[in-house]
C-alpha positions in Angstrom: -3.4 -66.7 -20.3 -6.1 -68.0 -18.3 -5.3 -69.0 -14.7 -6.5 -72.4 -12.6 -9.6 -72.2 -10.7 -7.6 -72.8 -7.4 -5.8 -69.0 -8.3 -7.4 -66.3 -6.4 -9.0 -63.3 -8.4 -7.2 -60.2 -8.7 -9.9 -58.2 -9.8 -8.5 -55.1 -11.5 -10.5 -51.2 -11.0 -13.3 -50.8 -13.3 -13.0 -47.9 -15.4 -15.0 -44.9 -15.2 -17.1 -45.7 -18.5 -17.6 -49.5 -17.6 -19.8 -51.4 -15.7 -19.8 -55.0 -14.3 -22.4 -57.0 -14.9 -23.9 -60.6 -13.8 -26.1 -62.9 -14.1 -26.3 -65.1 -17.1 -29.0 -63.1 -19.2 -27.9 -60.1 -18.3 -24.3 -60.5 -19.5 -25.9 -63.0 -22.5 -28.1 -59.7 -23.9 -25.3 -57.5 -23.2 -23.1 -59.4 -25.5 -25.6 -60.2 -28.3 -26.8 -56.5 -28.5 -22.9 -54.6 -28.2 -20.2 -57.5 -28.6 -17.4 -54.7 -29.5 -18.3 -53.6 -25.7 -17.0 -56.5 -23.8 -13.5 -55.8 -22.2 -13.5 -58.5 -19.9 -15.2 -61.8 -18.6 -14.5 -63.6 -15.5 -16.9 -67.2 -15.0 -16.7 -70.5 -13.4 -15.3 -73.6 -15.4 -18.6 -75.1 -15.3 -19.9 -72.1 -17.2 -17.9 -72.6 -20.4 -20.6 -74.7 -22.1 -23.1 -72.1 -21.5 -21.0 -69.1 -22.7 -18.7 -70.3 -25.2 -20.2 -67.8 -27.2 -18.9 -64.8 -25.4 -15.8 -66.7 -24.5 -15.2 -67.2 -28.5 -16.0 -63.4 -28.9 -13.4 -62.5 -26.1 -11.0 -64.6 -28.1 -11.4 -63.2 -31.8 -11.3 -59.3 -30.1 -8.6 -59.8 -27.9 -10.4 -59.6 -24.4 -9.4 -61.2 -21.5 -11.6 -64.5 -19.8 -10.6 -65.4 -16.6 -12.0 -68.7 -14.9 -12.4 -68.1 -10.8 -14.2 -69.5 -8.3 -17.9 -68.4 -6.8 -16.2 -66.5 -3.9 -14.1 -64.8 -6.1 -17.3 -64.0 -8.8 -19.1 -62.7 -5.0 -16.1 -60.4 -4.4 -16.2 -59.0 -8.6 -19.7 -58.6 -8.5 -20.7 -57.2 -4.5 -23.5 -60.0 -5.2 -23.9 -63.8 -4.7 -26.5 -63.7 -7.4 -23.6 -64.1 -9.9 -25.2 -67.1 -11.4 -21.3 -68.1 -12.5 -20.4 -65.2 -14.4 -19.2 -61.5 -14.3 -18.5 -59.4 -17.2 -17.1 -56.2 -17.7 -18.7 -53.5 -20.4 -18.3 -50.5 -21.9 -21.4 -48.6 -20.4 -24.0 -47.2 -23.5 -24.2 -43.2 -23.5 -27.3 -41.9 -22.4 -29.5 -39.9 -24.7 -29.8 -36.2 -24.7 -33.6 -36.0 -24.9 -33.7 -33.2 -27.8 -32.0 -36.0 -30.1 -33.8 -38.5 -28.3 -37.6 -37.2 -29.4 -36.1 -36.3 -32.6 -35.4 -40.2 -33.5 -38.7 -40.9 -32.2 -41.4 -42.5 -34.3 -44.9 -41.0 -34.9 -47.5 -42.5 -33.4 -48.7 -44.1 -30.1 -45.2 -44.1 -27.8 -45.0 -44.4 -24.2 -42.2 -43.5 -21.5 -41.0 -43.8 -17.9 -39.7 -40.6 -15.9 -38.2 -41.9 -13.0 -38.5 -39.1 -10.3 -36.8 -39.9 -7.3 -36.2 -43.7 -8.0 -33.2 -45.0 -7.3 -33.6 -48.7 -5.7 -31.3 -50.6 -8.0 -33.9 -53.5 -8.3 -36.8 -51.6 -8.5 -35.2 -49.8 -11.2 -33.9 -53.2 -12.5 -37.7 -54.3 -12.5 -39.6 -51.0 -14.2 -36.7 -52.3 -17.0 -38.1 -55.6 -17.6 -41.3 -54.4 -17.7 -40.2 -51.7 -19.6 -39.0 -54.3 -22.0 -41.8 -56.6 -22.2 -44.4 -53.5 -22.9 -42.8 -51.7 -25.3 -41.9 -48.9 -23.6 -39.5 -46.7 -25.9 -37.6 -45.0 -23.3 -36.6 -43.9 -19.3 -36.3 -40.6 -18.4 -33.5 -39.8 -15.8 -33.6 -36.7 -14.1 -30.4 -34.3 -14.2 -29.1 -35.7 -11.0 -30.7 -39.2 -10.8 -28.8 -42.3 -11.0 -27.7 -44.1 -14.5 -29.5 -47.6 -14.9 -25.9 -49.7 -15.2 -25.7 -50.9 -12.0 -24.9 -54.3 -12.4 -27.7 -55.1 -9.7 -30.1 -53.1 -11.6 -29.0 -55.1 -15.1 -29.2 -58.4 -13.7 -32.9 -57.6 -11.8 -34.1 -56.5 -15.5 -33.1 -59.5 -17.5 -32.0 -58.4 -20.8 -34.5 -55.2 -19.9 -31.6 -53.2 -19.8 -30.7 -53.8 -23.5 -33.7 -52.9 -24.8 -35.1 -49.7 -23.2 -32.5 -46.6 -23.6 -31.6 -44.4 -21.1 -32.6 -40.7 -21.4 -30.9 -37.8 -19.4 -33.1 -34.8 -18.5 -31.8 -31.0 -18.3 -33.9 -29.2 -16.0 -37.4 -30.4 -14.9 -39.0 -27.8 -16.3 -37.5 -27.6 -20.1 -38.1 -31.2 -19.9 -41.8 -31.3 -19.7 -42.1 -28.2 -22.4 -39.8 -31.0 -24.8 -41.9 -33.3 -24.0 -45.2 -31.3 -24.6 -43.6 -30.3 -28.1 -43.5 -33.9 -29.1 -46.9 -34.3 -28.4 -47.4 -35.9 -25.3 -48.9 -35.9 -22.4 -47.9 -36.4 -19.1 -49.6 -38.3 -16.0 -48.3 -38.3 -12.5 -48.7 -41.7 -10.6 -50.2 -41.1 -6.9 -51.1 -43.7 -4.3 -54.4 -41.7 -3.3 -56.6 -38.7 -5.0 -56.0 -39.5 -8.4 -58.3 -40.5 -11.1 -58.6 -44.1 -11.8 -56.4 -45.5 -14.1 -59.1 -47.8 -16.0 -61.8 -44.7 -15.2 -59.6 -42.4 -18.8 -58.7 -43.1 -22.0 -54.5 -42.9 -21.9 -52.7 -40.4 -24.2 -50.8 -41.9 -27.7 -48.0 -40.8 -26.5 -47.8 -40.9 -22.9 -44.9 -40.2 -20.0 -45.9 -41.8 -16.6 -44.1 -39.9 -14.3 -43.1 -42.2 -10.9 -42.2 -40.8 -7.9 -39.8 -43.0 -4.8 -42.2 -45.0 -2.5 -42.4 -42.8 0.5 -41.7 -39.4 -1.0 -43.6 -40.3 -4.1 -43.6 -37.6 -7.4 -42.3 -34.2 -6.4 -44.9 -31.9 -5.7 -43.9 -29.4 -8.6 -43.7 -31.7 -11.6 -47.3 -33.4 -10.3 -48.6 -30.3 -11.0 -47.0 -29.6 -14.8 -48.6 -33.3 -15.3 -52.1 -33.1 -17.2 -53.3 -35.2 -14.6 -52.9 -37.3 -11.6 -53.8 -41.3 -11.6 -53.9 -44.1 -9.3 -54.3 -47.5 -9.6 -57.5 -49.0 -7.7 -56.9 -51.9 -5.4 -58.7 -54.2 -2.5 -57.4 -51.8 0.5 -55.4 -54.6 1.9 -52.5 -53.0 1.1 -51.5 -49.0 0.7 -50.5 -49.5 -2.5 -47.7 -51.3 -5.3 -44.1 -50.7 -5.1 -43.1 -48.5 -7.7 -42.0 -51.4 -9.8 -45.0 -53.3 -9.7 -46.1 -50.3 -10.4 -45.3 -49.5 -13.6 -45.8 -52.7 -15.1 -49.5 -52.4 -14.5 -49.6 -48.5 -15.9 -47.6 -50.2 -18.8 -49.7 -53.1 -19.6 -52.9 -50.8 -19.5 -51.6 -48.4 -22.1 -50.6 -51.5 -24.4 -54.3 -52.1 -24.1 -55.6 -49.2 -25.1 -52.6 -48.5 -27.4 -51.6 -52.0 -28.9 
């Protein structure tokens, strides 16, 4: 039974193989792509209207919907960027990358490896751009961070639902995988690279990013066929690593798309 507004949450523990998630598109594209994953939703009474569709799906599976108030969204969340509504999911299994590049499609593919990056809004933002380019896929490293932070989920829009999650064994297997499937993999560095728009990019190409500061670790830069930067003015030492990747990404499309 649903409680008053006036009632104060009682948010119950997550469980270990579910996220919380906020933010009206990210909860919307979670629920369009995995409706069977929704185990709970929590949202203000002036959000009905907007998600009768997920609180009609909570209804025919059984779920619980629970109408609070924003402080009590702020305190389910850890955010005020709610936007009205929290929702609890199942979190999607990662990919082992063997099965992963075997499900692959021939032909021109690009990925992400995320080396080091952990920001859950920069990673929120390298998935909407992720998203919007195409990219098939983002490669975690062994001990790296998943990307279902609900932070990182609500920064990437509906990002989140369309580029899967990959989990690397070590770094070195990895790139020999990797090389198997035919690609080719380029190391992203703020200075002493080749210019991006100075190469033609591989069909199917891994950019490799490394954490601002520390940037891509010094061993795997040099298993990558090369090293490239993207030009600028000077004004500025360089992008963020989520600005980033949307310009290595929309420069492959070019060349690729």
């Amino acid at each position: 039974m649903n409680r008053p507004p006036s009632a104060p949450a009682r948010p119950r523990a997550a469980a270990a193989d579910e996220s919380r998630l906020f933010g009206l598109n990210a909860v919307r594209a979670a629920f369009a792509a995995r409706p069977d994953d929704l185990r709970k939703l929590w949202l203000l009474p002036e959000r009905l209207g907007d998600l009768r569709e997920l609180v009609a799906g909570c209804v025919a599976r059984r779920r619980g919907y629970t109408l609070v108030e924003a402080a009590d969204l702020e305190r389910l969340s850890g955010s005020q960027h709610h936007e009205g509504v929290v929702a609890a999911f199942r979190r999607p299994e990662e990919w082992p990358l063997p099965a992963f590049l075997a499900a692959l499609p021939p032909g021109p593919v690009v990925l992400l490896w995320l080396d080091g990056v952990g920001n859950p809004h920069n990673i929120g933002a390298i998935l909407r751009a992720a998203a919007h380019f195409g990219a098939a896929g983002l490669l975690l490293p062994e001990a790296a961070p998943g990307i279902w932070s609900g932070a990182a989920v609500r920064v990437a829009e509906g990002g989140a639902e369309a580029v899967p999650a990959v989990r690397l064994g070590p770094a070195g297997a990895a790139v020999a995988s990797l090389r198997g499937a035919g690609f080719e993999l380029l190391a992203t560095v703020v200075r002493g690279g080749e210019s991006l728009y100075a190469r033609p990019l591989p069909a199917r190409c891994v950019w490799v990013l490394g954490a601002e500061g520390a940037g891509v670790d010094p061993a795997l830069a040099a298993a990558c066929a090369a090293r490239v930067g993207i030009p600028g003015s000077g004004r500025v030492e360089s992008l963020n690593v989520a600005a980033a990747s949307a310009v290595l990404l929309a420069e492959w499309a070019r060349q690729h798309r």
